[in-house]
N, C-alpha and C positions, 0 to 999 in steps of 0.2 A: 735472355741472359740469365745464368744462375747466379744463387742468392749466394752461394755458396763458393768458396775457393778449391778449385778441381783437385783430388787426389793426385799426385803424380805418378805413386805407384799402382795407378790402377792404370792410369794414360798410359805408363811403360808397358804394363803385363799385355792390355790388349793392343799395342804397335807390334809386338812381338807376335800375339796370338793372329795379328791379322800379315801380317808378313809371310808365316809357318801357311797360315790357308794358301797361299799365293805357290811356295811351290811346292814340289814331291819331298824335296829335302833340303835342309839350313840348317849350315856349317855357322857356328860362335862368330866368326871374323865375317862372312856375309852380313849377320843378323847385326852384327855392333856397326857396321859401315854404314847400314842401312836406316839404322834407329838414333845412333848418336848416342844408345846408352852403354858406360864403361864395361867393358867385360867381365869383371868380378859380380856387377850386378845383375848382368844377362846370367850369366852362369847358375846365379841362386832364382833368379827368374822361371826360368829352365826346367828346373830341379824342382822346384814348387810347384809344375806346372804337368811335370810326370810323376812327382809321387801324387798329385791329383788325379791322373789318369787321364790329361787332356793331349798330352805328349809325351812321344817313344823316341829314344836315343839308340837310335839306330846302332851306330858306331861309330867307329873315331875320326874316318875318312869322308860316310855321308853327313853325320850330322843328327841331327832333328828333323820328325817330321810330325803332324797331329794325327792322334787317333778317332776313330769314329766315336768318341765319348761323347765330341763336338755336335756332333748330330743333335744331340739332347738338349743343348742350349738353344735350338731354332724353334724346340716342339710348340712353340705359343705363337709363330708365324706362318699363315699360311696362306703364303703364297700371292700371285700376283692378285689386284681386286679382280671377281669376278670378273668383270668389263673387256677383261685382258683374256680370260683361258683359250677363246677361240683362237687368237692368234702366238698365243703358245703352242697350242695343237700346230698349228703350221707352220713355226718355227722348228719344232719335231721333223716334221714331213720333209720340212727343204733337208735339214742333216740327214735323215734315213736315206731319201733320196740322190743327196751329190755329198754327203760326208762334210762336207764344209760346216765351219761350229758358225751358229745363226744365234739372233743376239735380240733382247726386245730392250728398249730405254725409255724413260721417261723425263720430262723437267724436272731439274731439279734446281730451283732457284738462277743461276743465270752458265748452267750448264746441265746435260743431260748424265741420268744414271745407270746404269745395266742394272735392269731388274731381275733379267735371264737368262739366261746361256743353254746352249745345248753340249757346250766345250766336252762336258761329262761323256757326250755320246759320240762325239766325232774323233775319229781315229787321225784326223790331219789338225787338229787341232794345233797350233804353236807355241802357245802358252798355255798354264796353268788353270787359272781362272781370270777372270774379269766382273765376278758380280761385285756391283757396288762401287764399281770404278766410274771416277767419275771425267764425264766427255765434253770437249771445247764444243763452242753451239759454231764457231768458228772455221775450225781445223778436223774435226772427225764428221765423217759419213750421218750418223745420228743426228749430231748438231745441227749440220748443213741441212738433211730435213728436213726439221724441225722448225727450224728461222725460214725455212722458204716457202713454208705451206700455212705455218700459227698465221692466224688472224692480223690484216696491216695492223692494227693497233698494239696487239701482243710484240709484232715484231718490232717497230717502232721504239715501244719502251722497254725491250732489251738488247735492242743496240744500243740504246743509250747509257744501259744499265753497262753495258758490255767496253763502252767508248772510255766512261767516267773508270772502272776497273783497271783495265790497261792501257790507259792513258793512248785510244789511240786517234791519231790524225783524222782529217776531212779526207786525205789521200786513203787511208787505211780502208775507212767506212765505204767509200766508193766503189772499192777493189772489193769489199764483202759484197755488198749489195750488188755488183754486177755479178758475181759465184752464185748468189739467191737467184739471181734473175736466169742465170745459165740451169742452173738445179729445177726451178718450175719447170723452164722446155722441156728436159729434157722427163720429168717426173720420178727421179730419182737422183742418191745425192752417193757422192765417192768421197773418199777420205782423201787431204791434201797427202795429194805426191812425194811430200818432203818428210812426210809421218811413216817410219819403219817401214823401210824401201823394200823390202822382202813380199811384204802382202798388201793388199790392199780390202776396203770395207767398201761396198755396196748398203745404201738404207731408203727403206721408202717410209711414206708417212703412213699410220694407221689409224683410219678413220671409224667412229661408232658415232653413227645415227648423225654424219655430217659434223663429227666434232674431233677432229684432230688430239689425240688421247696418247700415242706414242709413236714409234719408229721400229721399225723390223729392219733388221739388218745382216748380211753374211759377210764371212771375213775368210780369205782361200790368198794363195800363193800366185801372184804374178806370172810368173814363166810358167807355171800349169795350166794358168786360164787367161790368155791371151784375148780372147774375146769373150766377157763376158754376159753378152745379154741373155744368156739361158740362166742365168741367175736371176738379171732383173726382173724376166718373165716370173722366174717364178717367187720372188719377193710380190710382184704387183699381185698375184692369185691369193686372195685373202679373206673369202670368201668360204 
């Protein structure tokens, strides 16, 4: 916890700056709906933010959108830990190969994170971005993974971590832990059905040297891929 009381104008500039990454372009009354902050403030937000050079005003219809100046603020980040690249590389391979954007995550305290996306490279992609978004261990493909392969004892104590959070039932937990149970057989985990009916996630677990370390995952259109096990095959090839 900080020692210190958080600027708010630095919380608003980057809600803003991380909204603007999210899509191609952001209209004033999107970004104010989104953020909660008044429009006269967004506006000079905005304006400080392109005479920086971080964002171009498109026009009066699209909006805002960020420029690659933003690129320069990551240059001290790089990239996933080693431990991860190989299975970057074949999160690559599955997009090249079926165009589908594939996805890596990792824990991040009592849900998982998108560390990676191939979004940039797949032409079916249906959003924006998703790095840094972060996934129910619950309700998304990732999560479900993840809870059904970590170690009994890791999983154990974030269901409980997970119970105590959203308050949920004996009935709740039972109905998870039978999805973990179904997810083991089957060796791969799908995103609950009730989560943005359009597409669906496939995620397996990825394993370095017997130690469970993240999740691979692809994300493709329902009515395209009606059967998908040439997907799971090739999430399981990780190698």
């Amino acid at each position: 916890m900080s020692s210190y009381e958080t600027l708010k104008s630095v919380e608003k500039t980057l809600d803003v700056v991380r909204i603007l990454n999210a899509e191609p372009f952001s209209r004033v009354k999107m970004l104010a709906q989104k953020t909660g902050i008044p429009k006269p403030t967004l506006v000079r937000i905005l304006e400080t933010l392109v005479a920086l050079g971080y964002v171009k005003k498109v026009d009066r219809l699209s909006g805002y959108c960020i420029t690659d100046k933003v690129l320069a603020l990551s240059a001290g980040y790089h990239g996933l830990p080693s431990i991860l690249t190989g299975i970057q590389a074949r999160a690559d391979q599955i997009t090249a190969e079926f165009q589908w954007p594939a996805s890596i995550a990792t824990l991040d305290g009592d849900a998982m994170i998108v560390r990676y996306s191939t979004i940039p490279q797949s032409p079916l992609a249906h959003i924006h971005s998703t790095i840094n978004r972060r996934l129910s261990l619950t309700h998304r493909a990732h999560g479900r993974a993840y809870l059904a392969f970590c170690p009994k004892a890791e999983q154990t104590h974030l269901l409980k971590v997970l119970a105590k959070a959203k308050n949920l039932s004996v009935a709740d937990l039972a109905g998870i832990k039978q999805e973990l149970t179904q997810v083991s057989a089957n060796k791969f985990a799908r995103r609950a059905p009730d989560l943005q009916g359009q597409t669906s996630t496939l995620a397996v677990p990825v394993w370095v040297e017997n130690r469970l370390v993240a999740t691979l995952g692809v994300t493709f259109f329902k009515n395209a891929v009606p059967d998908p096990i040439h997907l799971v095959n090739a999430l399981m090839v990780q190698g």
